[in-house]
N, C-alpha and C positions, 0 to 999 in steps of 0.2 A: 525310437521313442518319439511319439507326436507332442510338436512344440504349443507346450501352454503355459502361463503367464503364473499358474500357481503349482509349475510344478517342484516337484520335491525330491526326484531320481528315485524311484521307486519303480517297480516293473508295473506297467497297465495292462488290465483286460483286454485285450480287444473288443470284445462285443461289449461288455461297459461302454469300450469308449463311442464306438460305434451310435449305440442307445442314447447316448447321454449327449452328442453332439448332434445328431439327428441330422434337420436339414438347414442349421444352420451355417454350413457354411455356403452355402448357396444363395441365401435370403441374404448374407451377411453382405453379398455384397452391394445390395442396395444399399447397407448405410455406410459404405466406404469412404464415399465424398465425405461425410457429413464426421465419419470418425477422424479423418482427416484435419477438420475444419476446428473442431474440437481441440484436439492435442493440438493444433497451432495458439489456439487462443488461452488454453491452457500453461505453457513453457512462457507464450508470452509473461503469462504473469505471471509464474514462476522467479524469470528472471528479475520483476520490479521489484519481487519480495525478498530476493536475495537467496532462492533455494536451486538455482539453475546462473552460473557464470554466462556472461554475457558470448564471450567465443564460444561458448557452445551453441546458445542460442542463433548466434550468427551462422555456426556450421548444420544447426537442424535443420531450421527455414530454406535454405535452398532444396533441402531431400525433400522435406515435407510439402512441398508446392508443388514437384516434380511428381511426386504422388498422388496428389488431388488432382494435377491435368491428366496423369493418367487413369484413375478414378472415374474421373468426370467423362471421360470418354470413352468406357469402357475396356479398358486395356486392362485393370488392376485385377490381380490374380490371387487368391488364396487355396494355398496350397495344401495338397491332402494330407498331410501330416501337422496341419495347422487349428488350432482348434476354433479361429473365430477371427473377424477381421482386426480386432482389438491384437492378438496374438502375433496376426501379419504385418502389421503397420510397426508395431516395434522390433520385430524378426527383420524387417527389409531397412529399416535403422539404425540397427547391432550391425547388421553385416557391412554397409556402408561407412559406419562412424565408429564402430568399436564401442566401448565403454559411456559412451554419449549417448547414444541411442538406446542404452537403461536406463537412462535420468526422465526421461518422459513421464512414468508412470507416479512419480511422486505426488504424493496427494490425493492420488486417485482409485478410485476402486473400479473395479468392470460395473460396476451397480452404475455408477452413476456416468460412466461411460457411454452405455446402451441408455441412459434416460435421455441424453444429450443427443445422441444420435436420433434416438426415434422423435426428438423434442423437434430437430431441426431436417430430418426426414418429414414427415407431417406437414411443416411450415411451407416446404417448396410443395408436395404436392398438394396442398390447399390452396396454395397459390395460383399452379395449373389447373385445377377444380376448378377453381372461380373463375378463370378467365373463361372457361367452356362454358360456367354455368351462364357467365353474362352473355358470351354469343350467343347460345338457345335465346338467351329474354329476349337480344333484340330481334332475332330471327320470329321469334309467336309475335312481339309488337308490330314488326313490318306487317306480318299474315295481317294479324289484325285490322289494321288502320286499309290493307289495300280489302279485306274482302267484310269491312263493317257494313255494308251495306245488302248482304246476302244475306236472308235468312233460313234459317232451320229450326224446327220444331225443337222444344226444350222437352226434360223430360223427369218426370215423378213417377218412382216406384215402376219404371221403364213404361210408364203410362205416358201418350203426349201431354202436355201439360201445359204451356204458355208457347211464344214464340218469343226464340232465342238469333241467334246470328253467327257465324263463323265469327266475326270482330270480338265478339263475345266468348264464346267457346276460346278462339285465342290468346286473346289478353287475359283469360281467368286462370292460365298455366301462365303466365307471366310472370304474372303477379304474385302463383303461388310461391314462384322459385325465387320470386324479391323475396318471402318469407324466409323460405329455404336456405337462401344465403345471409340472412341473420341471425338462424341457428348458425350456420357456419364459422358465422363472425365468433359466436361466443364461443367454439369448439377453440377459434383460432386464439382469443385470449385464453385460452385454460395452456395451449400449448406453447403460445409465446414468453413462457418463463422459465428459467434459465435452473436447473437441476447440479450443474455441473460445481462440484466440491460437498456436495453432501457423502459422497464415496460411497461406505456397504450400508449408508443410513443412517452413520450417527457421527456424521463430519471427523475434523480431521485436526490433530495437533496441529500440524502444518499451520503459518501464517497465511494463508491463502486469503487472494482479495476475490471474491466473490461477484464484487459491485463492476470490477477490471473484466471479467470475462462476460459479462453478461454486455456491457456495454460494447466490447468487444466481434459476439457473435449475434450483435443485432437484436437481443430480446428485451423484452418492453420490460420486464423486472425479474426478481429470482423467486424460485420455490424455496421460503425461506429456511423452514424447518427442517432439516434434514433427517428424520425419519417420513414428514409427512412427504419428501420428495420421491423417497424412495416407495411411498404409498401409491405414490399418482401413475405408478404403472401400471395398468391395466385399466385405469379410471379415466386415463388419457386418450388410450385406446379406444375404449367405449363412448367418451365423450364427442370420438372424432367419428364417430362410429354410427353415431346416432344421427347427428346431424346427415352423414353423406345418405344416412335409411331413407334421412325427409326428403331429400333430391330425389334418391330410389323412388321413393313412394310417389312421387307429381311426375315423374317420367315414364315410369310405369303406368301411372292411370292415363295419362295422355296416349301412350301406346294402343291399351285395351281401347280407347274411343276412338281409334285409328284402325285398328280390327275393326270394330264394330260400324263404325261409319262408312266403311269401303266394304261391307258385306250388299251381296245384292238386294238383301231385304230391308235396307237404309238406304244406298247408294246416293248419300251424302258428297260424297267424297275417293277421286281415287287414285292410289299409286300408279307411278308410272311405271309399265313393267321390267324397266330394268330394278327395280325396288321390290318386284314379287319375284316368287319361285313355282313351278310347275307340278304336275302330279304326274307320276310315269305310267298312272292308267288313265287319269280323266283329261283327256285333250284341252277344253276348255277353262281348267283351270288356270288360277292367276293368285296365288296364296299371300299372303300377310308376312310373310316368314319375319322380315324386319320386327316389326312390331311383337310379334309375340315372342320372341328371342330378346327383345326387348323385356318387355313382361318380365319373364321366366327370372332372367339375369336379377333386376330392379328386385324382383322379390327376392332372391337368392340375399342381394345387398343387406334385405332389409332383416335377417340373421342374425348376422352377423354382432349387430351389440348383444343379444343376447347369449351365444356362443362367449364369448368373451365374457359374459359377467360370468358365466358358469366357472370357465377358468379361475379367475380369480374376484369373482366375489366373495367366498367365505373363506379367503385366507387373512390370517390376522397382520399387524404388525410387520415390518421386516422382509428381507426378500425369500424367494421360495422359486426351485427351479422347473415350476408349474408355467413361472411368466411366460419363461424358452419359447414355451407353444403359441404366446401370443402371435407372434409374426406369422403363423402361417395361417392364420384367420382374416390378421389385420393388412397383410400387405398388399394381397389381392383384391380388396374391396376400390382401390384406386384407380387400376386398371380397365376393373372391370367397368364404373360406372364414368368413366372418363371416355372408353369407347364408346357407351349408349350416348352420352350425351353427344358424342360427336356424329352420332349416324342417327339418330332423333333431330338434330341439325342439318343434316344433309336430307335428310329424309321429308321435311316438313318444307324444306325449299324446291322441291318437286313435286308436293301434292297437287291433284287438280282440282278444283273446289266446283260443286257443283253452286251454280246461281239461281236458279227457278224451284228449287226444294219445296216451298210453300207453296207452288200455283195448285199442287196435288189437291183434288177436293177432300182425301182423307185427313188431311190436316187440320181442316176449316175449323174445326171444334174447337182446336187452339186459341182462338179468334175472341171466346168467348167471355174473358176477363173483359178482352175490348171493349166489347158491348155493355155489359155492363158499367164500368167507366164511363163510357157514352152517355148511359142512362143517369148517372149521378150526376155529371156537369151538367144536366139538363133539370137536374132537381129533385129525383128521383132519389129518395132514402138507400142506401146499398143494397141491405137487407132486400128488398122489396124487388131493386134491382136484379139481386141475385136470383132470386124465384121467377122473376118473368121470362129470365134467360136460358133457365135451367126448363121452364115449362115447353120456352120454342125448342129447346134440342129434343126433349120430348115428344113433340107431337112431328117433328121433323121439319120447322120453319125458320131453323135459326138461318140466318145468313148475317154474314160480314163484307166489306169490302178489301181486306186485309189493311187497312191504314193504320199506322201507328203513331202514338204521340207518346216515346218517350225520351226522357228531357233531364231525367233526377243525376244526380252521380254514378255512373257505375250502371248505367241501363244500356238499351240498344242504340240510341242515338246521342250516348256521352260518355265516351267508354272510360275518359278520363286518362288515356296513354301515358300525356306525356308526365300527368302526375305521379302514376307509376315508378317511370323512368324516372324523374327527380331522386324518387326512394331509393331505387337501384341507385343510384350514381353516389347517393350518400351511404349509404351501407358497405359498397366495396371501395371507396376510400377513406374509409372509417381500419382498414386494415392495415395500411399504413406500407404498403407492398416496397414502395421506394426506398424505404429507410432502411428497411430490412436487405434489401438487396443493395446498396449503396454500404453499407453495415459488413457482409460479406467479402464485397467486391475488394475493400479496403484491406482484409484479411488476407487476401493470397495474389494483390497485386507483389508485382518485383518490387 
């Protein structure tokens, strides 16, 4: 008989059980640490409230620690007759402690168990997100600020259109993912609130200190209401969900302009060939592969909230074992966009940036705001301006000398960096990473 936390001595199906555990115990044990971390912060308060003896408390904590290092390191095992990690962690507690290692679960429901896990799963890899997301920003600001002075034709409706600048083109991904990482922030406040005592949704006789565990495992306050706690599952999901789309989405388009500009009919820009891949018939090729594996991935990411509202968007009230499925949507979306960003990083630090792009006379048209501009400083009504400039393209007279004067915020000769950066610096210490993990560290020191 397979060990579960509601069983009753009753003979199981096999393929029920099969069906109905699916692939969680595989996924489970990504939140191992974190169920770990839980149940310590849990017993702790147990014991303040008078529902757990202090020698026992004294006799869990040392198992309990010993199983987070092994957790944390991947050694922690759950075993095939086990139905969840929630199951293993107090199965490897019974058999160590006896009659003590039943007392864990008090107060608790697997509901609000797995909210706490995936609360404080989430937490750490937003955390490693972010740190990736800010090495890309400073990696496009360096590109930036070294090749502001190179330009490349801009572009409308894939028409040339003005002239633009690598410094340009790089700082404008920057900047995006300064955005990027402010959706983040607020993904990170929806997660940073502490779920754990609401149990199947509608709290608990138990005196439980609520305010004890939240202070405890580092979260900034609690999901008060405990039906609406147990709502935030899949809301949570989604919410984390979205934001990592918007990273998706400014990584991916930076990819597609990374295809496109190292195509020979741009030849902006080009990887170095240990960054491309070959073709087994045409010799002379030198492929994208990076980038557009990039692409593909980014969009996959960007799915993903949507997948998950399907699961549980129109389910009412209360839990429903639809949730199960979330994890296999939502855990992979971390891995996946944490390796683009790491090799969109790597990647961008070995481009070779072409410098003379403009000299091309097909570009000269570009030129032609210029001119105009030219002609307004000089006194010339725009309007007026505009038509003189548009008549010399017309009759084939237009010429420019390519010089540029521009000066405003946010143009080619102001890219505004390091303002930028200020943003970024204030946005991801607006997350508060220290406390958090000082908060933790506290938790499973000896």
């Amino acid at each position: 008989m397979a060990n579960k936390l509601w069983d009753k001595g009753y003979d199981e199906d096999a393929r029920i059980d099969a069906f109905t555990v699916g692939h969680d115990r595989e996924l489970d044990l990504e939140l191992a640490p974190y169920d770990i971390l839980g149940t310590i912060a849990h017993i702790t308060m147990l014991e303040t409230v008078g529902l757990l003896p202090k020698p026992d408390l004294e006799a869990l904590l040392p198992e309990l620690k010993a199983l987070y290092s092994e957790a944390s390191e991947g050694r922690f095992e759950i075993e095939p007759d086990v139905e969840d990690v929630h199951s293993q962690v107090e199965l490897n507690l019974t058999r160590k402690l006896g009659d003590i290692g039943k007392k864990v679960h008090t107060g608790r429901s697997r509901n609000d168990q797995v909210l706490v896990d995936l609360k404080l799963y989430s937490r750490a890899r937003i955390e490693r997100t972010a740190g990736k997301v800010a090495a890309l920003f400073k990696t496009l600001q360096e590109a930036s600020e070294k090749y502001k002075d190179a330009l490349i034709p801009g572009y409308t409706h894939l028409q040339v259109a003005m002239p633009s600048s690598f410094g340009l083109w790089f700082g404008a991904y920057a900047e995006s993912l300064c955005d990027d990482m402010t959706a983040l922030k607020a993904a990170w406040e929806v997660v940073n609130r502490n779920p754990l005592g609401s149990a199947a949704g509608y709290g608990s006789s138990a005196p439980l200190d609520r305010t004890l565990t939240t202070r405890l495992l580092g979260f900034e306050d609690l999901d008060y209401n405990s039906v609406y706690a147990q709502m935030t599952r899949g809301k949570m999901e989604r919410t984390v969900a979205f934001a990592y789309s918007a990273i998706a989405e400014t990584v991916g388009r930076l990819a597609f302009d990374g295809c496109l500009y190292s195509s020979q009919n741009f030849s902006f820009l080009r990887l170095p060939d240990a960054l491309t891949t070959g073709s087994s018939i045409m010799p002379h090729k030198k492929n994208p592969d990076v980038f557009e594996l990039v692409r593909a991935r980014c969009n996959k990411i960007q799915g993903a909230p949507n997948t998950i509202r399907l699961i549980s968007g129109n389910l009412p009230s209360g839990y429903f074992r639809d949730m199960q499925i979330l994890k296999e949507v939502y855990f992979p979306i971390f891995d996946e966009l944490d390796d683009c960003l790491d090799i969109v990083d790597h990647a961008i630090r070995g481009i070779e940036v072409k410098k003379d792009v403009m000299s091309d006379p097909k570009y000269k048209l570009a030129f032609s705001v210029e001119k105009v501009n030219d002609l307004v400083k000089e006194g010339v009504p725009f309007r007026d301006a505009y038509k003189r400039v548009a008549a010399s393209i017309a009759d084939g007279t237009f010429d420019h000398d390519g010089t540029l004067h521009h000066t405003h915020e946010g143009s080619i000769g102001n890219l505004c960096n390091d303002r930028i950066a200020s943003r970024m610096e204030r946005v991801v210490a607006g997350f508060g990473f220290p406390e958090v993990n000082k908060a933790i560290a506290s938790l499973v020191s000896s």
